[in-house]
C-alpha positions in Angstrom: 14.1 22.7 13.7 12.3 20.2 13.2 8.6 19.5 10.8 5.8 21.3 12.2 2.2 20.1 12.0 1.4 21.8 8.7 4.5 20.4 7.3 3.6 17.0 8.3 0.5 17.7 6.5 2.0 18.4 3.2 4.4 15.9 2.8 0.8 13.9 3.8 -0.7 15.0 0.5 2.4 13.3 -1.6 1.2 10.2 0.0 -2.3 10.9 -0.9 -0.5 11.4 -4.5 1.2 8.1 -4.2 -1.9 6.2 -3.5 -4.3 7.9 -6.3 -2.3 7.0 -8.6 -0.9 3.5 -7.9 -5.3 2.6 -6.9 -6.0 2.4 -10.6 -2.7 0.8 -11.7 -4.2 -1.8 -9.3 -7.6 -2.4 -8.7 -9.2 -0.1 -12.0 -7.3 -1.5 -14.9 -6.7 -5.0 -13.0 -10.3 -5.3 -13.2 -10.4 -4.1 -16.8 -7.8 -6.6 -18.4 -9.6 -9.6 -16.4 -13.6 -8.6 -16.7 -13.8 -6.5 -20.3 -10.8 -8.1 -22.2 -11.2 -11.7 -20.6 -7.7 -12.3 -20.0 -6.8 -14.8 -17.1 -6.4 -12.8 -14.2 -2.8 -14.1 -13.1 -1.6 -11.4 -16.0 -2.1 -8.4 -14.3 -0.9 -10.2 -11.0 2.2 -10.4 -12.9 2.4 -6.6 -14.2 1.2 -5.7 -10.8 4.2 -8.2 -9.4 6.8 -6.6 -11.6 6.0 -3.0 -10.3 6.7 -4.9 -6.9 9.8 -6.8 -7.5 11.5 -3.5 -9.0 10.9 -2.0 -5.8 13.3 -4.1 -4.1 15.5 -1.4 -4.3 14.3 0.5 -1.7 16.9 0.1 0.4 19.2 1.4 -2.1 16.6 4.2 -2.6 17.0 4.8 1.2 20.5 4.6 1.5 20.8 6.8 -1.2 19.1 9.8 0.8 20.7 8.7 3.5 24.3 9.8 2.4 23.1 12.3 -0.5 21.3 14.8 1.8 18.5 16.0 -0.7 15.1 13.7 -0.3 13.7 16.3 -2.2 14.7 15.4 -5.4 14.0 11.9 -5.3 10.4 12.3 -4.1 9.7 14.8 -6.8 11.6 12.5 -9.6 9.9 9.4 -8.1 6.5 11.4 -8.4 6.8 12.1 -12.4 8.0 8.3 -13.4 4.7 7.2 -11.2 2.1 9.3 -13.0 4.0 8.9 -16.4 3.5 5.2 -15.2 0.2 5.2 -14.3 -0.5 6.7 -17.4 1.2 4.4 -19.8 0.0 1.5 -18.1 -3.7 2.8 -19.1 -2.8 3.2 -22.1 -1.2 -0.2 -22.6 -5.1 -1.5 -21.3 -6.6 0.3 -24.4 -4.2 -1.7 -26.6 -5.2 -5.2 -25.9 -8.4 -4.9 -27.7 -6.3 -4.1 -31.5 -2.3 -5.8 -30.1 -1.8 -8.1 -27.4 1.5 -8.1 -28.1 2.0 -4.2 -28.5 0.1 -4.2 -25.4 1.7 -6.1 -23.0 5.1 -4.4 -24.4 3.6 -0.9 -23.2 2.1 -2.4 -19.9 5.2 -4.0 -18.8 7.1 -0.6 -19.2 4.6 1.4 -17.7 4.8 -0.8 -14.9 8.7 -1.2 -14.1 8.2 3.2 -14.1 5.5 2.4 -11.4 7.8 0.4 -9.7 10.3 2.9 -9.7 8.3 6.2 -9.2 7.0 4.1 -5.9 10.2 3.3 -4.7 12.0 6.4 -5.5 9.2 8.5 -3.8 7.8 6.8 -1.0 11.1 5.6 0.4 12.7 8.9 0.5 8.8 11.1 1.9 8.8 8.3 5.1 13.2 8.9 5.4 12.2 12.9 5.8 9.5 12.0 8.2 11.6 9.9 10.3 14.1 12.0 10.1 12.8 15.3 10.3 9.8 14.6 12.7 10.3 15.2 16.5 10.0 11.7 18.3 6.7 12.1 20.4 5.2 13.1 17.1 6.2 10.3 14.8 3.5 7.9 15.3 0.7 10.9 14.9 2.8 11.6 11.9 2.7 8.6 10.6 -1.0 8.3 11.1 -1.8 11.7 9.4 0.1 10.8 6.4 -1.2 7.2 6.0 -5.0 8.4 6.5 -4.1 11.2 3.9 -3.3 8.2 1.5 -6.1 6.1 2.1 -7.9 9.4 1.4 -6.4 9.6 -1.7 -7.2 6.3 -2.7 -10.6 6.2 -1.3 -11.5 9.7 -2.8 -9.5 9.2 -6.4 -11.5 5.2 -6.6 -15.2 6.8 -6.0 -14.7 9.7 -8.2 -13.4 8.0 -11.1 -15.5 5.0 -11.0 -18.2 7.7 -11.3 -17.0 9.3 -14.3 -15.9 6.3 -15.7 -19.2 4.6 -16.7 -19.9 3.9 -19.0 -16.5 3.1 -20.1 -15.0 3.8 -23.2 -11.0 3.8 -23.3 -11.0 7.7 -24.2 -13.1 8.0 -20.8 -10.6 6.0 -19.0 -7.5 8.0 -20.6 -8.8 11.1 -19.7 -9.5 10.3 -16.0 -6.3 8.7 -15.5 -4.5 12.0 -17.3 -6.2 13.9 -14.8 -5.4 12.0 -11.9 -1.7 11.3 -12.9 -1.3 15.1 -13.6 -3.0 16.2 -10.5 -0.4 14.3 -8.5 2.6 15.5 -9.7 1.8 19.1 -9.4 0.4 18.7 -6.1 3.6 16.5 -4.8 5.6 19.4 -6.3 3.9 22.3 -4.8 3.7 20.5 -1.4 7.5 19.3 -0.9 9.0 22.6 -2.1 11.1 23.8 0.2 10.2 21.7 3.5 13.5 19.9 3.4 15.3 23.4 3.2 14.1 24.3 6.7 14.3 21.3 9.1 17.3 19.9 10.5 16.9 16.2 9.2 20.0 14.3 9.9 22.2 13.6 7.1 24.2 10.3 7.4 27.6 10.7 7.1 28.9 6.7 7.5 30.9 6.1 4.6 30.7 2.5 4.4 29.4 0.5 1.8 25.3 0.1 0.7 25.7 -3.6 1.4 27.4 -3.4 4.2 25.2 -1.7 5.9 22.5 -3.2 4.8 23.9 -6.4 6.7 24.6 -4.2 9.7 20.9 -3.7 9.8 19.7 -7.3 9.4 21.5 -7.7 11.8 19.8 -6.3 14.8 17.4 -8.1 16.3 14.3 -5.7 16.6 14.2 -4.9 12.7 15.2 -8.3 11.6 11.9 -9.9 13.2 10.1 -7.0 12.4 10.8 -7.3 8.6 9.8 -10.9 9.0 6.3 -9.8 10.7 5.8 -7.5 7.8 6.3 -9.8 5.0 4.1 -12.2 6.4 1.4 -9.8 7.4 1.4 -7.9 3.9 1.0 -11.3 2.2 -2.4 -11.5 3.6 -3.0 -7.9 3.4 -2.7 -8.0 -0.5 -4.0 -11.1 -1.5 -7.0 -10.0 -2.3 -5.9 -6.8 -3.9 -5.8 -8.1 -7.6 -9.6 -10.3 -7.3 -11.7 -7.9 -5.6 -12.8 -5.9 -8.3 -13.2 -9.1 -10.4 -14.9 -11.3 -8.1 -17.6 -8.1 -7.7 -18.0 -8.0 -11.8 -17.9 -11.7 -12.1 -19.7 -13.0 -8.9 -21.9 -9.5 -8.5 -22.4 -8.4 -12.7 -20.9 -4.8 -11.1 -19.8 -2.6 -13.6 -16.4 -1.5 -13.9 -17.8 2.2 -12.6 -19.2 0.4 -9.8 -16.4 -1.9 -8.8 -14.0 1.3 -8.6 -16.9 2.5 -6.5 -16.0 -0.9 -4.4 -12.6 -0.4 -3.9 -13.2 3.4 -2.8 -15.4 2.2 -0.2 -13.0 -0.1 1.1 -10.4 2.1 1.4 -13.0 4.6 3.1 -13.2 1.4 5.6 -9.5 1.5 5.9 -9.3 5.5 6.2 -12.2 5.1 9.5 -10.0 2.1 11.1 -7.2 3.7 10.8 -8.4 7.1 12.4 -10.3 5.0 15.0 -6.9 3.5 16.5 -5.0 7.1 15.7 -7.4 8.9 17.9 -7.5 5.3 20.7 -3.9 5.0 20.4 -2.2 8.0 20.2 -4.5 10.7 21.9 -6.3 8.5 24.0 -3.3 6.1 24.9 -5.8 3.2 25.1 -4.1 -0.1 24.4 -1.3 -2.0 23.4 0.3 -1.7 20.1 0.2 -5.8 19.5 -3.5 -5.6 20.6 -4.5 -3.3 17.7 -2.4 -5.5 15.7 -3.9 -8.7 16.5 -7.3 -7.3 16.4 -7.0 -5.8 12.9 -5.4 -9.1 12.1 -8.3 -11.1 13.0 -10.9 -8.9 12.3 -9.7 -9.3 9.1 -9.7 -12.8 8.9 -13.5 -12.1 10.1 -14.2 -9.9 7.1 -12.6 -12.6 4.7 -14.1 -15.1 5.8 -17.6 -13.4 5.4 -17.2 -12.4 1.8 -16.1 -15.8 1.3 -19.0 -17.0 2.3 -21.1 -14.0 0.4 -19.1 -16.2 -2.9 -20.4 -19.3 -2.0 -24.1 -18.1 -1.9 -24.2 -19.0 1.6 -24.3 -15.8 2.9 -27.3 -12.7 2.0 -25.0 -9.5 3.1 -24.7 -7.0 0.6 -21.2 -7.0 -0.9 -20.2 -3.2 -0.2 -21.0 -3.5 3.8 -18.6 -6.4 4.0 -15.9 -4.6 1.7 -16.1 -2.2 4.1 -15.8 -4.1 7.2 -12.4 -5.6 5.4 -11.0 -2.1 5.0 -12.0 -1.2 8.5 -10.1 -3.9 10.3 -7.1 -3.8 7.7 -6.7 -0.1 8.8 -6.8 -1.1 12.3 -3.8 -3.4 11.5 -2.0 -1.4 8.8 -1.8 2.0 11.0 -0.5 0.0 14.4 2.3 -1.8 12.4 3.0 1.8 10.8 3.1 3.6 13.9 6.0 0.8 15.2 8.0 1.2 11.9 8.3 5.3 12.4 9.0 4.8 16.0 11.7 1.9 14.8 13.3 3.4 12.4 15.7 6.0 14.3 16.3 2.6 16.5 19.9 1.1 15.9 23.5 1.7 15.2 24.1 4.6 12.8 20.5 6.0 12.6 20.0 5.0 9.1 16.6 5.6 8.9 16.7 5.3 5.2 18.0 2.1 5.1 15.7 0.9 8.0 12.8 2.2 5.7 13.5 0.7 2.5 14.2 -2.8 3.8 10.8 -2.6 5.5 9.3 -1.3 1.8 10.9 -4.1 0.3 9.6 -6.6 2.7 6.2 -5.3 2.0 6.7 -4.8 -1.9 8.1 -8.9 -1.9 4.9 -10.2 -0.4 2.7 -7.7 -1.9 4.0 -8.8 -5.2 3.8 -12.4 -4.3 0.5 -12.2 -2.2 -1.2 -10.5 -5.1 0.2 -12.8 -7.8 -0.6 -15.9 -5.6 -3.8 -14.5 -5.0 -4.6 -14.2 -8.7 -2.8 -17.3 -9.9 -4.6 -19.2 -7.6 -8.1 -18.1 -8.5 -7.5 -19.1 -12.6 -6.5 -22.4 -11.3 -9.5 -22.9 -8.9 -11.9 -21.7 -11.8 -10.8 -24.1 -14.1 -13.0 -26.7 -11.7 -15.5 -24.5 -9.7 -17.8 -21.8 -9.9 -16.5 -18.0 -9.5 -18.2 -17.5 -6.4 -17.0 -20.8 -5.4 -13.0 -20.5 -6.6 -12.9 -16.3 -5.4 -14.1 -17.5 -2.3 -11.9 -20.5 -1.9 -9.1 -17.5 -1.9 -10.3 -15.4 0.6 -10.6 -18.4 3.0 -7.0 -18.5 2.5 -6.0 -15.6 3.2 -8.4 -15.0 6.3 -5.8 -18.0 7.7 -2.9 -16.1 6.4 -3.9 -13.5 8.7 -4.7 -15.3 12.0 -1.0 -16.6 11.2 -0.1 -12.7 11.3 -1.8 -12.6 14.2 0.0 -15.1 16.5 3.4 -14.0 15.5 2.2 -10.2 16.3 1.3 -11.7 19.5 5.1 -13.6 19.9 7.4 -10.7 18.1 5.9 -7.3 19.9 5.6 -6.4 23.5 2.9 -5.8 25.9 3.7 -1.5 25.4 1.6 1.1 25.9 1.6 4.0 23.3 3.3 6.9 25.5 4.0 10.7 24.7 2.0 10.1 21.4 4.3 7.7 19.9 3.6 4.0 19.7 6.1 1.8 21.7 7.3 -1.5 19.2 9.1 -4.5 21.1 9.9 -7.0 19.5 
């Protein structure tokens, strides 16, 4: 037996968990620490970094429920470090105006358990699904669970920027102990008992994590397609950690309203990602690499607009152009997602797991790096210019980065049509 639709649609509302909570690990209290407390903004791209460096072990978090045969656990035990995470981590922010040191102690804990939670969870939710998911459904699959997480983020980013003005760390603590509560009784309630009635194929090779883990780099199809991902991510999250800074620096927005901000770019991401869900997979209209490469450089587009919106050479209001970034980024992100479900039962030994969690730590490498970079290089380029003028420099950069992602989409996938509702990768 495999998931049925409803099924799919729970395990969609852990993701939707997943990405309420980790949305004001990094774009709320990110903007916090840099705007209110006036600490240089490569600090949070280096808490935000750690939580992405620790989850470098997803592969071992894959293989893991590969050969274990109960998923169940780890997404429910991944769930609770995340919200006790997320929750910490707010905390930690509240600190910095009476201990910096006290603070940073709390904030770099609360963020290795983010790391963690992340890992734990999402690698072992997108293992069931490939596993457990019938193959002409995985790519509709996929796209139901991703817009369910953009929903969460969009949805948990407009309603606590709302109650979180005007701020007061009590306020913030109390919206984030909602939130981080929330999630874990919903991921609980929604995962009980799926795994128990679906036929998702345990592994049972015996040999060693790292061995085959190297069995896996070693075919060609996920090798280049872990490449495309890490170069791709690094554009996607350069701007994670600036955004709600450059709109309170650049824009005097509020830190209600710049939450606002990143909920409406993620309501951007939720409409691009449907748009090529309903093209690609119901209407079988185009090309996975075209949806790619036109997410890509819409993108760069978008980018290159705000950019300009920096430099004072552009008069377009700020959200509309937010918006017009998330749009195009969930053109891209849902097209490369729909090829990693279809990939992932691809190769020797079906370890789907495995597959997963080298393709989560691709993206958690240049997430961490793109968002430290990102921040990094916006302290250094204030030191000499103007906010509008040093935010902006950044963006330019990145809307190259992704014009780069969008040639080597163009060399590394095929010219394949989505068929049977499932997106055909080729790489």
């Amino acid at each position: 037996m495999t998931l049925g639709w409803g099924q799919i649609a729970r395990l969609g509302l852990v993701q939707m968990c997943l990405g309420a909570v980790v949305v004001l690990t990094t774009s709320t209290l990110n903007r916090l620490m840099v705007v209110e407390f006036a600490l240089p903004a490569v600090l949070p791209g280096l808490l935000v970094a750690l939580h992405y460096g620790i989850q470098l072990s997803r592969p071992r978090w894959g293989f893991t429920s590969d050969t274990g045969g109960n998923r169940t656990k780890w997404i429910i035990g991944g769930m609770a470090a995340l919200s006790f995470g997320g929750f910490l981590a707010a905390f930690g922010v509240t600190l910095f105006a009476t201990s910096y040191a006290l603070a940073l102690t709390v904030s770099i804990l609360a963020y290795a358990l983010i790391g963690v939670g992340v890992g734990a969870s999402g690698t072992s939710l997108l293992a069931l699904l490939a596993t457990a998911t019938a193959p002409q459904r995985r790519a509709a699959a996929a796209t139901i669970t991703w817009l369910m997480m953009i929903f969460g983020i969009a949805m948990t980013a407009g309603v606590a920027g709302s109650f979180l003005d005007p701020y007061s760390p009590a306020r913030l603590l109390a919206v984030v102990a909602v939130v981080t509560g929330l999630a874990l009784v919903i991921t609980v309630l929604a995962v009980g008992r799926i795994e128990q009635k679906v036929q998702a194929v345990k592994e049972q090779e015996t040999a060693p994590f790292f061995e085959g883990l190297r069995e896996i780099w070693s075919e060609t199809k996920t090798r280049n397609f872990t490449i495309f991902v890490f170069l791709s991510m690094n554009a996607y999250f350069m701007q994670e950690l600036i955004l709600e800074p450059f709109a309170g620096l650049v824009f005097n927005f509020t830190p209600g309203q710049s939450t606002s901000l990143s909920g409406a770019q993620n309501g951007g991401v939720f409409i691009g990602m449907l748009t090529v869900g309903i093209a690609a997979t119901g209407l079988k209209l185009g090309a996975l690499r075209h949806w790619v490469i036109a997410g890509c450089l819409g993108s760069a587009a978008a980018l290159t607009a705000i950019a300009l919106a920096g430099y004072g050479l552009l008069a377009l209001p700020l959200t509309a152009l937010v918006v017009g970034l998330g749009f195009f980024n969930g053109m891209f992100a849902v097209a490369a997602i729909g090829s990693m479900m279809a990939l992932a039962s691809q190769g020797r030994e079906s370890r789907e797991g495995t597959r997963m969690g080298l393709w989560g730590a691709a993206q958690a490498i240049a997430a961490g790096f793109g968002g430290l970079f990102g921040a990094a290089a916006v302290d250094i380029a204030r030191s000499s210019l103007s906010d509008g003028q040093a935010f902006g420099s950044v963006f330019t950069f990145e809307a190259i980065l992704f014009v780069a992602a969008a040639v080597m989409a163009a060399r590394v996938m095929d010219d394949n049509r989505a068929a049977s509702g499932a997106m055909v990768p080729g790489e």
